[in-house]
C-alpha positions in Angstrom: 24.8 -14.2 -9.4 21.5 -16.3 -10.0 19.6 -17.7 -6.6 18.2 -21.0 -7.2 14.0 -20.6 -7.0 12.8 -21.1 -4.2 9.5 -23.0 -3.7 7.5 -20.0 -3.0 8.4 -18.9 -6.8 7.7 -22.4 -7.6 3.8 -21.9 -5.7 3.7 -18.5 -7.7 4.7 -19.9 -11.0 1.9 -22.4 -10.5 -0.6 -20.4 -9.4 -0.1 -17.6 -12.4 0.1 -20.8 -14.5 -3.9 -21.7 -13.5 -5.2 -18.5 -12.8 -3.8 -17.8 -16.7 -5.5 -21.5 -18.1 -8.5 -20.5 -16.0 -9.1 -17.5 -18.1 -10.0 -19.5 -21.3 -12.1 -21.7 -19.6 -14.4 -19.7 -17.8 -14.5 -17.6 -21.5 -15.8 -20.7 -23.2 -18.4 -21.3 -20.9 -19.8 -17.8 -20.2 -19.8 -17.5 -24.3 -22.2 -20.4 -24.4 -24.8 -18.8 -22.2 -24.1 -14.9 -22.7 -23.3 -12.5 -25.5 -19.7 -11.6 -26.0 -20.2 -7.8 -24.9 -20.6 -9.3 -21.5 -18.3 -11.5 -21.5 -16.2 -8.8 -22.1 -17.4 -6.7 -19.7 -17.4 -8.4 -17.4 -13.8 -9.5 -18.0 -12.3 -6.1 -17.5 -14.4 -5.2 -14.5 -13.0 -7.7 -12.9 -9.7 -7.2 -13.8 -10.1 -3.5 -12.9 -11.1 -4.1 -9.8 -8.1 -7.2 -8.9 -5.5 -4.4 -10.5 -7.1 -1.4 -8.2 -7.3 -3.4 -5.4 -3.6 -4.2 -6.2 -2.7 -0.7 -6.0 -4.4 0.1 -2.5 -2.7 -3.1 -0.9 0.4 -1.0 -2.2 0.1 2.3 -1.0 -0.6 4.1 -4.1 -3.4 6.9 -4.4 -5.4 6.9 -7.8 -5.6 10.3 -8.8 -9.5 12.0 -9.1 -10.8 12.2 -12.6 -12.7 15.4 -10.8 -9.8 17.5 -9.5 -8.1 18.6 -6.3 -10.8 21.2 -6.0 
């Protein structure tokens, strides 16, 4: 059976919806002041850091690129 959304999906929707159009804005105007390597960079360390901090608010361990011992 299908639920009718609800206006917190609604608030969701919207807010993926700008946080998505955001994205090419914020492109354009840090490629008219900085070189596209750090653009780029900077781009996935932030996204890094959102998707890790993600993962934490979750519960979820990320294993250690130096071992268990």
């Amino acid at each position: 059976m299908h639920q009718r959304p609800s206006a917190r999906h609604y608030l969701l929707l919207g807010g993926l919806a700008f946080a998505w159009g955001s994205a090419f804005l914020f492109v354009k105007l840090g490629l008219a002041d900085l070189p596209l390597i750090m653009v780029t960079l900077a781009r996935t360390a932030v996204a890094a850091g959102l998707l890790y901090a993600a993962s934490r608010r979750q519960g979820h361990n990320l294993p250690s690129p130096f071992g268990n011992g």
